[in-house]
ChimeraX commands (.cxc) that place a marker at each C-alpha (Angstrom):
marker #1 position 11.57,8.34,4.24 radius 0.5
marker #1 position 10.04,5.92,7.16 radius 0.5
marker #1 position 7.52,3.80,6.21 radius 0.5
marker #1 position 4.84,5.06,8.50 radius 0.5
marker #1 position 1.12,5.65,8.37 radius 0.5
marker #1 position 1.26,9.02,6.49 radius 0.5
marker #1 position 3.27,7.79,4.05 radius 0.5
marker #1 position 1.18,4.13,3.74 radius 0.5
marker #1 position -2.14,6.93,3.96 radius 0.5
marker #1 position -0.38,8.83,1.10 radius 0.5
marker #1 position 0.22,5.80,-0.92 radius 0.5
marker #1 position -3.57,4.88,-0.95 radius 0.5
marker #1 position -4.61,7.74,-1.71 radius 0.5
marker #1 position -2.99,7.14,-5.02 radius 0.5
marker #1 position -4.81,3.99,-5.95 radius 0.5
marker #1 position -8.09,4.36,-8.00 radius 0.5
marker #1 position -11.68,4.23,-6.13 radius 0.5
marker #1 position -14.02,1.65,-7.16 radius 0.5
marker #1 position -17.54,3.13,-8.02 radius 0.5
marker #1 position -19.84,1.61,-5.35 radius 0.5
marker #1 position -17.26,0.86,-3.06 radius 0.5
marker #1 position -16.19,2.91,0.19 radius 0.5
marker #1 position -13.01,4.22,-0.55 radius 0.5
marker #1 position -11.50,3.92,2.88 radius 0.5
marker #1 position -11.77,0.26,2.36 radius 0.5
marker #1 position -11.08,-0.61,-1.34 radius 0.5
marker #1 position -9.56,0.43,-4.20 radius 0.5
marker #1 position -8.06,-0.45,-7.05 radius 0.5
marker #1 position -4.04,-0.66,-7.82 radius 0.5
marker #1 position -2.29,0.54,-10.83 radius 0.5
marker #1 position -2.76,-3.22,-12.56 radius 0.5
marker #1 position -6.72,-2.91,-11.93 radius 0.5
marker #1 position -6.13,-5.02,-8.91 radius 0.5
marker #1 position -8.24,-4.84,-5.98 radius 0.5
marker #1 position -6.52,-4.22,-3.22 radius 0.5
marker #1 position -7.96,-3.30,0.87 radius 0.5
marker #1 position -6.40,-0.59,2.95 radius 0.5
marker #1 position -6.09,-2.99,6.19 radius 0.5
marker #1 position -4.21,-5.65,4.18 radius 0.5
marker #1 position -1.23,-3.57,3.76 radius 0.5
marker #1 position 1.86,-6.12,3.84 radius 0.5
marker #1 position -0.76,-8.85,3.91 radius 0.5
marker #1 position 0.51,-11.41,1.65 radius 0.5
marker #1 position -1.86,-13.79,2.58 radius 0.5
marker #1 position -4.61,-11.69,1.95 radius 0.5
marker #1 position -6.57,-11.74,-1.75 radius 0.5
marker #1 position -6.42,-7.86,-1.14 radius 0.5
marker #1 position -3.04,-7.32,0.30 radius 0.5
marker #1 position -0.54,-4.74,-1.29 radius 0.5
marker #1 position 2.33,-2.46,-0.18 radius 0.5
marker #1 position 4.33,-0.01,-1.41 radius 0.5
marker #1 position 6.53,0.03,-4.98 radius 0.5
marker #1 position 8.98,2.52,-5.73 radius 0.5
marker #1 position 8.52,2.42,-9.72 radius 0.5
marker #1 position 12.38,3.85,-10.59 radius 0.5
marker #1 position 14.53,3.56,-7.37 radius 0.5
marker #1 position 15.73,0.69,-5.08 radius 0.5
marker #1 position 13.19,-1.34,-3.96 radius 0.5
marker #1 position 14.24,0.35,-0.37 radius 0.5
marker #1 position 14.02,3.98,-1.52 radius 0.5
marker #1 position 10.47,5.48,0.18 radius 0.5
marker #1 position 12.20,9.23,-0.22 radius 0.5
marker #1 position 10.02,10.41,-3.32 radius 0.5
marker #1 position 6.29,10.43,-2.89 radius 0.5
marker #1 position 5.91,10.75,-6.44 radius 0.5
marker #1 position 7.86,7.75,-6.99 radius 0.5
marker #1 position 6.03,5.28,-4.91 radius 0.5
marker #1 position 2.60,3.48,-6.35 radius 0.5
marker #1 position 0.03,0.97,-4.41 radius 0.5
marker #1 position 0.57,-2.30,-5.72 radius 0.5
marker #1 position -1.29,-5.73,-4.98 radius 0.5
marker #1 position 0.91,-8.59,-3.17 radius 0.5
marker #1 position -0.98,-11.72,-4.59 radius 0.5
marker #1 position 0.30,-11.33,-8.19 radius 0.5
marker #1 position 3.51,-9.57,-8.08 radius 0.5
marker #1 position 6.57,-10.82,-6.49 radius 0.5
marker #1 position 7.97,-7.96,-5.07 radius 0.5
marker #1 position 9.82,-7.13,-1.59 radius 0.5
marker #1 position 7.36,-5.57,1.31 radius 0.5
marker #1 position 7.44,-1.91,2.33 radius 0.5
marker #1 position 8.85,-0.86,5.58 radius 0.5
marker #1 position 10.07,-3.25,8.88 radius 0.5
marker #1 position 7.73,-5.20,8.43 radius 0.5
marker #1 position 5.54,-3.86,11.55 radius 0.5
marker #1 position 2.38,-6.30,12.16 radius 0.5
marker #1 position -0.40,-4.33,10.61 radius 0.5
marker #1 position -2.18,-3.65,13.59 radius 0.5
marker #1 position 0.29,-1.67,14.75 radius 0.5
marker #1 position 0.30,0.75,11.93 radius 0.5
marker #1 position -3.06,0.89,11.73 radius 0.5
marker #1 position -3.15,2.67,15.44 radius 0.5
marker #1 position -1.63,5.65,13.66 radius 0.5
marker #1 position -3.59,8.62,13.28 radius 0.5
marker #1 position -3.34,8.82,9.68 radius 0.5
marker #1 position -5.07,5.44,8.56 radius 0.5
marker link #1:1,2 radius 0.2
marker link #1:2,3 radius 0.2
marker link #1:3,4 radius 0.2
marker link #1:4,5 radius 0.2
marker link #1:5,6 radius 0.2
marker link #1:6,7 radius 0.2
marker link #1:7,8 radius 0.2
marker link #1:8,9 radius 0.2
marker link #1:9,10 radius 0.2
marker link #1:10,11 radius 0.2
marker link #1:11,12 radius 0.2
marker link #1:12,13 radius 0.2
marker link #1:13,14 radius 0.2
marker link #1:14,15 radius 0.2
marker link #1:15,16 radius 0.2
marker link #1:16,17 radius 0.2
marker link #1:17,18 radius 0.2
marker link #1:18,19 radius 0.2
marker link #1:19,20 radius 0.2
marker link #1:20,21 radius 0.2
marker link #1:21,22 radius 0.2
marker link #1:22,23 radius 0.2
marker link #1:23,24 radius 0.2
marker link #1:24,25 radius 0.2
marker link #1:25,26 radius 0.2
marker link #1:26,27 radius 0.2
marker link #1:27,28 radius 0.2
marker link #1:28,29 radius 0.2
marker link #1:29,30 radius 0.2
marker link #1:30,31 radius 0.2
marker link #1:31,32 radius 0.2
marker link #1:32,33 radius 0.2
marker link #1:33,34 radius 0.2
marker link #1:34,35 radius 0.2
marker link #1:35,36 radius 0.2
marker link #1:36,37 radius 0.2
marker link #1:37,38 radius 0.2
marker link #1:38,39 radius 0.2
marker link #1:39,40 radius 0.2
marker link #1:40,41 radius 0.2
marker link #1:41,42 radius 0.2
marker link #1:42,43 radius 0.2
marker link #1:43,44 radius 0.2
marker link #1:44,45 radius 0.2
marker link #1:45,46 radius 0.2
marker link #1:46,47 radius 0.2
marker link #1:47,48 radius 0.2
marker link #1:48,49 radius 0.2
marker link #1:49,50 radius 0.2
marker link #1:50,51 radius 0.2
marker link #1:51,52 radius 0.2
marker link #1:52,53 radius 0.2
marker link #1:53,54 radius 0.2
marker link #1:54,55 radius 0.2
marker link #1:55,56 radius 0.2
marker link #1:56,57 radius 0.2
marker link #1:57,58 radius 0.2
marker link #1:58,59 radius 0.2
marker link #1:59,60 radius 0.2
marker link #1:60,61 radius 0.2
marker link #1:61,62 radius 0.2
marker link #1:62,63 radius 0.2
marker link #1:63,64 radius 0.2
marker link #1:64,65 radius 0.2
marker link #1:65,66 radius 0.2
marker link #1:66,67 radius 0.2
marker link #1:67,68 radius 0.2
marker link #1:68,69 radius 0.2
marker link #1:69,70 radius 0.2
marker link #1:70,71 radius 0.2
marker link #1:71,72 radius 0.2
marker link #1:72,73 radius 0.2
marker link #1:73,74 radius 0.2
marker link #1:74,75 radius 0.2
marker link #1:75,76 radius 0.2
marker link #1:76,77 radius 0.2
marker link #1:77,78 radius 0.2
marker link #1:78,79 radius 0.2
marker link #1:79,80 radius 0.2
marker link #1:80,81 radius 0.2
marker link #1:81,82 radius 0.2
marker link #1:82,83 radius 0.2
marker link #1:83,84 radius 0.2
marker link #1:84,85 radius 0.2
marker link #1:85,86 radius 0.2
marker link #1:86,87 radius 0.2
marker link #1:87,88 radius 0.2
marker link #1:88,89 radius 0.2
marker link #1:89,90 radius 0.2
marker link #1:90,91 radius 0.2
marker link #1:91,92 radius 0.2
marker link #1:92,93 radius 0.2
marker link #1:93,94 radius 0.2
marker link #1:94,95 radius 0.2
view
């Protein structure tokens, strides 16, 4: 599976709301990480994450079920995808 905006939209969707916070914007991770939909591949961001397959190659994005939202600052972990700027992801229908 591509790394697209329905599957980065799918992905988020998966991470836990944060009571008070819109959750279009923020949300939490599956550390308890706070992490912002925009910052996607953002690892300069306080808020960035991407996508982690939990028990396949770091490359395999074919099992939704599989893949978890998880915060760039703190992990050292390979990016989702091509690498796309995020602004050009963003101008997908689905984020």
């Amino acid at each position: 599976m591509e790394v697209n905006g329905q599957l980065i939209r799918q992905v988020w969707e998966k991470a836990f709301p944060i009571r008070g916070q819109n959750i279009e914007l923020f949300r939490l991770d599956m550390q308890g990480c706070w992490i912002r939909k925009k910052d996607f591949n953002n690892i300069d961001s306080i808020y960035g994450w991407t996508i982690y397959p939990i028990s396949s190659p770091a490359n395999d994005f074919s099992d939704l079920g599989n893949l978890i939202p998880i915060h760039t600052h703190k992990n050292q972990i390979p990016l989702a995808g091509n690498q796309s700027p995020t602004e050009m992801i963003f101008k997908e229908n689905y984020i």
